[in-house]
C-alpha positions as CSV (number, residue, x, y, z in Angstrom):
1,X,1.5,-44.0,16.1
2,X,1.3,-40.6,14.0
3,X,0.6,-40.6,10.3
4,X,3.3,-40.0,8.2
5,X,1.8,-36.1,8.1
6,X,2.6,-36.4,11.7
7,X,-0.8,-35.9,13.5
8,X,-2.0,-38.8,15.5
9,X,-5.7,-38.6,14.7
10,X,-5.7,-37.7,11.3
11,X,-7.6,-39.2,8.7
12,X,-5.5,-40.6,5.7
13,X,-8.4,-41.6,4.1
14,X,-10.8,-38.6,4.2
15,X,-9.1,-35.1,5.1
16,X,-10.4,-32.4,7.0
17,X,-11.6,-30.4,4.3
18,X,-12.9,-33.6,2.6
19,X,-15.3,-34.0,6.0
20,X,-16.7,-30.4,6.3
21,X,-17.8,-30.9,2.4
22,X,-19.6,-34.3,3.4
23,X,-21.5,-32.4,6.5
24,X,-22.6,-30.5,4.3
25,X,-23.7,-33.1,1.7
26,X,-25.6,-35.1,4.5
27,X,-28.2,-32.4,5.0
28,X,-31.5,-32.5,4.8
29,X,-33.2,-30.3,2.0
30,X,-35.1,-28.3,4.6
31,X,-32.0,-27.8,6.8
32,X,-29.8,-27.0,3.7
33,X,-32.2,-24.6,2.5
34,X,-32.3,-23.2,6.3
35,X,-28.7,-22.6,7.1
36,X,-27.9,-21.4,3.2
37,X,-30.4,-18.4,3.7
38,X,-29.0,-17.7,7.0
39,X,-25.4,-17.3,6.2
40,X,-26.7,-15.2,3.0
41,X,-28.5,-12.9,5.1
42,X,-25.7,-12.6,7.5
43,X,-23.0,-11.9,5.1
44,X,-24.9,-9.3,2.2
45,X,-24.7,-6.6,3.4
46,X,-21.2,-6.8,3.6
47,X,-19.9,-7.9,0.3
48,X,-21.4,-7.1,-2.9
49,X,-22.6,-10.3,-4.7
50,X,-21.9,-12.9,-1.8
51,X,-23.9,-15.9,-3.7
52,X,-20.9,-15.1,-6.7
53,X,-18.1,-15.3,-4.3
54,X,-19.1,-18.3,-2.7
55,X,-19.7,-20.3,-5.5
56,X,-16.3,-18.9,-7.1
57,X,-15.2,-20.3,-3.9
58,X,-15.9,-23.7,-4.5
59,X,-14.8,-24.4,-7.7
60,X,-11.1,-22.8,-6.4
61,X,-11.5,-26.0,-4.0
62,X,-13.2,-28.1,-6.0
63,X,-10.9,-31.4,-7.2
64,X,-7.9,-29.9,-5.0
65,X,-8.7,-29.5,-1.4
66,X,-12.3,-31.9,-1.8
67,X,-13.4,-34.1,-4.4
68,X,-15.0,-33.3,-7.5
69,X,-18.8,-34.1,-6.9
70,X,-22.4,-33.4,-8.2
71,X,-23.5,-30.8,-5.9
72,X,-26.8,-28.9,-6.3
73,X,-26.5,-24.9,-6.9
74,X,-27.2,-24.3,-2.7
75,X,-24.6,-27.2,-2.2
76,X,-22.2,-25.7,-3.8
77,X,-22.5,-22.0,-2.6
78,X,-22.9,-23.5,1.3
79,X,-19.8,-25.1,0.8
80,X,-18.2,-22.7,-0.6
81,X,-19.2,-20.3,2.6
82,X,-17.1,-22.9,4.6
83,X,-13.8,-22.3,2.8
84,X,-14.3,-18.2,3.6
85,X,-13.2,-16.1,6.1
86,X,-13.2,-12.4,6.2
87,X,-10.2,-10.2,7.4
88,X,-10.2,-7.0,9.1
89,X,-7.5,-5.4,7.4
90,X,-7.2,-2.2,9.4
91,X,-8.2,-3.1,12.7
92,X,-5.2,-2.4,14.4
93,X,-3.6,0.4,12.5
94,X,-4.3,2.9,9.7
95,X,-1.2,4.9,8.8
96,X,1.6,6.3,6.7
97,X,-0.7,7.5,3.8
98,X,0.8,8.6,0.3
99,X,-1.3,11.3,-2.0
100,X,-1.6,12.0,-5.7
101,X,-3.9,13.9,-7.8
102,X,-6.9,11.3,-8.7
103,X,-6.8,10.8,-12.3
104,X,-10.7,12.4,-13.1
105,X,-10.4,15.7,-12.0
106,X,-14.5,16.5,-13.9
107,X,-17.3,18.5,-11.9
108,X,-14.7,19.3,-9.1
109,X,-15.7,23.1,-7.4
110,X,-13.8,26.2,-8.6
111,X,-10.3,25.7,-7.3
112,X,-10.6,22.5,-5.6
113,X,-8.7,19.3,-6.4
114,X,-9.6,15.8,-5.8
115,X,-6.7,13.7,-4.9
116,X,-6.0,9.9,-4.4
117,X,-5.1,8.7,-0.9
118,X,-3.1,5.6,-0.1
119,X,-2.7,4.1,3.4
120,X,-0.9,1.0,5.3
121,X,-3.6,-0.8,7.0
122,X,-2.6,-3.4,9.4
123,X,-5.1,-6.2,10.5
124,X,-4.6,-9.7,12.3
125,X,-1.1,-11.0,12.7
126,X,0.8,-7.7,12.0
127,X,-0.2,-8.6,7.8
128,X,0.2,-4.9,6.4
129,X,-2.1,-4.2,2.8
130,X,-2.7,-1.0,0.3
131,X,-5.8,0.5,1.3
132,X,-7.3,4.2,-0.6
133,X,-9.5,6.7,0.1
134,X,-10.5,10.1,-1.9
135,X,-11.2,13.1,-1.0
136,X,-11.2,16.9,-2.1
137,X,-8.7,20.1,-1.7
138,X,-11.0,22.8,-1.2
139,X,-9.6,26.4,-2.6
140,X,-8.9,27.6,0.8
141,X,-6.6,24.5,2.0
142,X,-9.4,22.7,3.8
143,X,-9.4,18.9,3.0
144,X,-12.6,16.7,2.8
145,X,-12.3,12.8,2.7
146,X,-15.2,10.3,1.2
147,X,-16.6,7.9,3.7
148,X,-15.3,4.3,2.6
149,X,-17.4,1.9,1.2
150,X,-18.6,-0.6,3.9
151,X,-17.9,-3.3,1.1
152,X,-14.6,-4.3,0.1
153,X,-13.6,-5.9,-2.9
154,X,-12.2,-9.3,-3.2
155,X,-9.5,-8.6,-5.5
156,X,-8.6,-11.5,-8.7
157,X,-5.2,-12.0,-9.1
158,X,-3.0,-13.5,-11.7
159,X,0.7,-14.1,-12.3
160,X,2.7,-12.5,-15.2
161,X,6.3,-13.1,-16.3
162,X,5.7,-16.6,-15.0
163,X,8.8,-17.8,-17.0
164,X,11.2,-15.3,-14.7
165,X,10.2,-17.6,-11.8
166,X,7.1,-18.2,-9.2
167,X,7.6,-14.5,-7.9
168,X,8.0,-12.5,-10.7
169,X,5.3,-10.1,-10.3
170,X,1.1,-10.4,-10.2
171,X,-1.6,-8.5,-12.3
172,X,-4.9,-7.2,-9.8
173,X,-7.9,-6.5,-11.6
174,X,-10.4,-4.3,-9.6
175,X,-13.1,-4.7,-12.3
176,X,-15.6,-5.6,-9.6
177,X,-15.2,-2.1,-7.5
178,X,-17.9,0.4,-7.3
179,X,-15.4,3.1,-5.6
180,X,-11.7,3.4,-5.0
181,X,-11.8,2.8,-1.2
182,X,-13.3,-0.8,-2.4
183,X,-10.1,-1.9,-3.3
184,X,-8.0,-3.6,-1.2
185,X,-4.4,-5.0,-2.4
186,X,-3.5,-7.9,0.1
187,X,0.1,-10.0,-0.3
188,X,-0.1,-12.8,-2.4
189,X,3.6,-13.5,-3.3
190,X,5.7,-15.4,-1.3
191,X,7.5,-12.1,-0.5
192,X,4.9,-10.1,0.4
193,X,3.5,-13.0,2.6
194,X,4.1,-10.6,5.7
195,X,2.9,-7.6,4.6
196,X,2.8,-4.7,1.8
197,X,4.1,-1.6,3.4
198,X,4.1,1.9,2.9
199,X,3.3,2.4,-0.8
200,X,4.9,5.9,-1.9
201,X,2.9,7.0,-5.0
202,X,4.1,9.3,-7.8
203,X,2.1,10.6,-11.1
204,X,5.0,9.6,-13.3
205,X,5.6,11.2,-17.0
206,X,7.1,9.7,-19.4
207,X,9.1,11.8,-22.1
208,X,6.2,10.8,-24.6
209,X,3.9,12.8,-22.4
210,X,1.9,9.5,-21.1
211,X,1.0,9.4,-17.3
212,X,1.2,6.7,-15.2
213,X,0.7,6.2,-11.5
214,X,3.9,4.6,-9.7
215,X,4.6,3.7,-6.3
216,X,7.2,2.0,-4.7
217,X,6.5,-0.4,-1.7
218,X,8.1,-2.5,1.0
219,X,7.7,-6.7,0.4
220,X,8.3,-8.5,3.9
221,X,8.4,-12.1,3.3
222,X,8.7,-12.6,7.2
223,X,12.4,-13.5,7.4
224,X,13.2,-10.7,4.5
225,X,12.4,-7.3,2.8
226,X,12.7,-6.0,-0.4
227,X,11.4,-3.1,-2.3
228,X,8.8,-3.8,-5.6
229,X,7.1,-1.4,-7.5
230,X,3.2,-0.8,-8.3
231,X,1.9,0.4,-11.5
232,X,-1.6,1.9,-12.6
233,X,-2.8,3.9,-15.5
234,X,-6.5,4.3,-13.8
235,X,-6.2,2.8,-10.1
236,X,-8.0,0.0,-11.2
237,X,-6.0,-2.6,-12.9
238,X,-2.7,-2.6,-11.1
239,X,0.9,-4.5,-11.6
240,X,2.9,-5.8,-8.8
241,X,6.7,-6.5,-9.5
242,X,9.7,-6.5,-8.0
243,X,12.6,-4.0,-7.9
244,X,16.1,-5.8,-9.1
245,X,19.8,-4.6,-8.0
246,X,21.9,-4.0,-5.1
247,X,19.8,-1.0,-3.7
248,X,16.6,-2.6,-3.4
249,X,17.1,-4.8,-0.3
250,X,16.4,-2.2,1.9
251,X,13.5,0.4,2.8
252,X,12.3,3.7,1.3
253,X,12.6,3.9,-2.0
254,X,10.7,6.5,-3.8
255,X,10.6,7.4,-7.9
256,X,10.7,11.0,-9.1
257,X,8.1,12.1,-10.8
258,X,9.8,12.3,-14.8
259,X,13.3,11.5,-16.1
260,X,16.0,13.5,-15.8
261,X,18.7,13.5,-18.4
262,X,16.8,10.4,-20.2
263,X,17.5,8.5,-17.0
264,X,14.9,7.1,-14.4
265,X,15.7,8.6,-10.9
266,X,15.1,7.7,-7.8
267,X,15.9,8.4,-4.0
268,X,17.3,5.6,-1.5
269,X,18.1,4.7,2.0
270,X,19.9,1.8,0.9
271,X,22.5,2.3,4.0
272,X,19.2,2.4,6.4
273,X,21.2,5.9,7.4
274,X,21.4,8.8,4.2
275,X,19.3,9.7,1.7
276,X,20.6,8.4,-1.8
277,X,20.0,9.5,-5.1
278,X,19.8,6.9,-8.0
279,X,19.7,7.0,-11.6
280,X,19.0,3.9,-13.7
281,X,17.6,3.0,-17.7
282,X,15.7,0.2,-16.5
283,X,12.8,1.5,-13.9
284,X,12.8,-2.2,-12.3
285,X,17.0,-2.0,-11.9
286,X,18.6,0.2,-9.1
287,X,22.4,-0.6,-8.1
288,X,25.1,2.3,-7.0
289,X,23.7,5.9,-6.2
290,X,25.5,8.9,-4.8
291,X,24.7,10.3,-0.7
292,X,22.8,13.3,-0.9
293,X,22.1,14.2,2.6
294,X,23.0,13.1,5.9
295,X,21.9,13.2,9.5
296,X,23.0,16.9,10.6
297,X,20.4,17.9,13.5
298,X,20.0,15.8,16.8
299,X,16.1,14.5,15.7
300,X,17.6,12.7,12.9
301,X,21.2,11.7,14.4
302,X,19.8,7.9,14.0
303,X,19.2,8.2,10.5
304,X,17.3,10.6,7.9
305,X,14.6,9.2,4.6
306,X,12.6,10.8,2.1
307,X,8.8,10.8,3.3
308,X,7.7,10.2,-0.5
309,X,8.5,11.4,-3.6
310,X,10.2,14.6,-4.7
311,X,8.1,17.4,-5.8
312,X,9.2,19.3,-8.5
313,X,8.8,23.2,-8.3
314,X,10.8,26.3,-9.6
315,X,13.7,26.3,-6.8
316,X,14.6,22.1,-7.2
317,X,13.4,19.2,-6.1
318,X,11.6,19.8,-2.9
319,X,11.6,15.9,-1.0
320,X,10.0,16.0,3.1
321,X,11.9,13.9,5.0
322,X,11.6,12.3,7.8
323,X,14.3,12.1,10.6
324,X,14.9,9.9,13.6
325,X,16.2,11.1,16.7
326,X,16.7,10.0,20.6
327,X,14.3,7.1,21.7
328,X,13.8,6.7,18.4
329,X,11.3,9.6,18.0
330,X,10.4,10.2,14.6
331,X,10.3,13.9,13.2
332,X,8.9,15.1,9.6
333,X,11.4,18.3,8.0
334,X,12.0,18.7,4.5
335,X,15.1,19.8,2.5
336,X,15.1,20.9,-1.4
337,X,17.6,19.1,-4.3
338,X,18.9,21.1,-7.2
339,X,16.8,20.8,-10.1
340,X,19.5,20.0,-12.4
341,X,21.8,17.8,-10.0
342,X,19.1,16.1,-7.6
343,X,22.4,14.6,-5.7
344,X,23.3,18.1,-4.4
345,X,21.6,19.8,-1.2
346,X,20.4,23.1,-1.7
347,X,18.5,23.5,1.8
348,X,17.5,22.0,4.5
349,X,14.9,22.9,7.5
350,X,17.0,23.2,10.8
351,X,13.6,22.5,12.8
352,X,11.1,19.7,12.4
353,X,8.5,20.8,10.6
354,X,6.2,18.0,12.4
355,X,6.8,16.1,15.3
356,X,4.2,14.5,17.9
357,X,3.2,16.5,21.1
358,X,2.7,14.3,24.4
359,X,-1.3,13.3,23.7
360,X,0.1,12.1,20.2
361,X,2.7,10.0,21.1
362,X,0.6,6.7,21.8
363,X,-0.5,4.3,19.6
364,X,0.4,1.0,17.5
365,X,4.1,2.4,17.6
366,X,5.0,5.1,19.9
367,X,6.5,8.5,19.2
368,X,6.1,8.0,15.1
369,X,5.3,11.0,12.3
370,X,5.6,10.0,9.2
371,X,4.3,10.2,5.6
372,X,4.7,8.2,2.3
373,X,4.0,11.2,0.2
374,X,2.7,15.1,-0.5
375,X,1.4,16.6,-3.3
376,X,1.0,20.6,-4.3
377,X,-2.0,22.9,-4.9
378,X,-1.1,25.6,-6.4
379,X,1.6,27.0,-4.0
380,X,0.2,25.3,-1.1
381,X,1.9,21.7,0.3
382,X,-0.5,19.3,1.0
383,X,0.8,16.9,3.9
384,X,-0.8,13.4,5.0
385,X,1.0,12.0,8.1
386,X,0.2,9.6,10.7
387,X,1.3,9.4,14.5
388,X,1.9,6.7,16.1
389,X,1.3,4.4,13.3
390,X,-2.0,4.7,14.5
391,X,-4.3,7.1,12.4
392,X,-3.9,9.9,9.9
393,X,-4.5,13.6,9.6
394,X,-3.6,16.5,7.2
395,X,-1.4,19.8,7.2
396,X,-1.5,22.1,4.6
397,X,1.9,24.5,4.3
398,X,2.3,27.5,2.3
399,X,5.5,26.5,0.3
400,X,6.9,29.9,0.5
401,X,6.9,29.9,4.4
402,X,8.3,26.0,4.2
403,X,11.0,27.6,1.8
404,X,11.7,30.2,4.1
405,X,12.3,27.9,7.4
406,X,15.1,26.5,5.0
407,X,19.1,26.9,6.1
């Protein structure tokens, strides 16, 4: 007969986890000794301070998934090994990046400006996480990235506004990274258990002058979405909480870049069709909104979203959109928003300024450019996109020519 957990060979009496602990127990010294400096030399030169995250590994299983016991120091840290596993967390895709200007701007060349890259990397099981990279704007347009570290961080983690409810929102300390590309924010919450997708990052300033680096994301729980919001001061402590109201169940939400009119602002695609524009006193409360633009052209007849946040310049509110057309072949234009009235279209390109060519149209998924976010230098639009939800490349526009492809 099954046990009442309902497999047939289980082991009431000593679980599985209970057993692998024991196996380890029952070693020898010699053979402990033996196996514990093998899997340390496997694993170090891929995470920074292995012996620390094993250990820390035990004592998170420690009296809840195996007993509490009196383990030696290479006890502990072997079994510890035996509760980890490692995740490739862009080993199927690397796309839709987002890009800001990087917080330390010091011993940059004349001209240049280092920037902060974001990315969707997607790993086993279609699970979608915030990776970053940084890199340099050279004075002539050219763009330079920074290798990645070959050791990424295991992130800490710890719930906040607990009393809201079990999914409030989470605090990630990165106290433990060496670079930015370290950092790796993986779903933890019961609605991001599917995925974190397509962070759209904004330098945010507040009336008071203070800066702080926003960016609003997709949660997929697996049966549902929602949008939450990440905030930074210094890319290294980071808070994870969810959006509230009747305009956050859907995709594509992205924050402009100060208040306008003492209001927060924001553009939607609540209606998974138009772009919407949003105001709201509460940055974690968005209901309502007014349609700003529509589909017009045939490549985004399906529907039309903002590919990041607006940029603010001299003629409006300048937001690159993305638009989807037959067979659902995504396009990258741009339109501009009046400065004053962000709900009202001032122009819009007639053309797409991006879309992929037949060698590009390949990949994770098919026929797809797209971008979470641009920034300016000087009067020069920097654009990351990916295609095909595959990988990512650059474009650098002279905003004058963008302005003038404009109807």
């Amino acid at each position: 007969m099954p046990s009442k957990d309902g497999y047939k060979y289980a082991r009431e009496d000593r679980p599985r986890s209970q057993r692998i602990a024991d196996r380890v127990l029952g070693l020898d010294e010699q053979t402990l000794k033996d196996e514990l400096d093998r899997v340390l030399r496997d694993f170090s030169g891929r995470h920074r301070n292995v012996s620390s995250l094993f250990l820390r590994r035990f004592h998170e299983v420690e009296g809840i998934d195996i007993c509490e016991c009196q383990v030696s120091d290479e006890q502990a840290l072997l079994i510890g090994a035996h509760f980890c596993h490692e995740y490739s967390y862009e080993a199927a895709a690397l796309f839709n990046p987002s890009i800001v200007a990087h917080p330390d701007q010091s011993d940059v060349p004349d001209g240049a400006m280092r920037f902060v890259l974001s990315l969707r990397g997607v790993g086993e099981g279609h699970i979608s996480s915030i990776t970053f990279r940084t890199g340099l704007c050279l004075a002539d347009g050219s763009i330079t990235i920074n290798p990645p570290s070959p050791r990424p961080v295991v992130l800490a983690t710890e719930d906040i506004f607990a009393e809201r409810g079990p999914d409030a929102g989470i605090r990630v300390k990165c106290d433990g990274s060496h670079d930015l590309s370290e950092i790796v924010i993986f779903p933890t919450t019961p609605s991001q258990r599917s995925g974190i997708e397509d962070l759209r990052l904004v330098r945010f300033m507040a009336d008071d002058g203070t800066a702080t680096y926003h960016g609003t994301y997709t949660a997929f729980s697996g049966q549902a979405i929602r949008q939450e919001l990440l905030s930074t001061p210094d890319f290294r402590h980071f808070e994870l909480r969810p959006l509230q109201g009747d305009a956050t169940a859907s995709k594509g939400m992205a924050l402009f870049p100060r208040p306008i009119d003492g209001k927060f602002s924001m553009l939607g695609r609540e209606d998974n069709e138009n772009i919407w524009f949003l105001t709201s006193t509460d940055m974690h409360d968005w209901s309502g909104g007014a349609k700003a633009v529509d589909p017009r052209w045939p490549w985004e007849f399906v529907q039309i979203g903002n590919c990041g946040s607006p940029i603010e310049i001299e003629e409006g509110w300048l937001v690159i959109t993305h638009g989807v057309g037959a067979v659902r072949n995504y396009c990258i234009g741009a339109c501009l928003l009046d400065r004053n009235n962000p709900a009202k279209l001032l122009a819009r390109t007639t053309q797409p300024l991006l879309r992929s060519d037949m060698d590009e149209r390949e990949g994770y998924v098919p026929n797809v450019a797209y971008s979470c976010g641009s920034m300016l230098h000087g009067r020069r639009l920097v654009l990351p996109y990916a295609l095909a939800d595959s990988f990512t490349t650059f474009v650098t526009i002279e905003l004058d020519q963008l302005l003038a492809a404009m109807d």
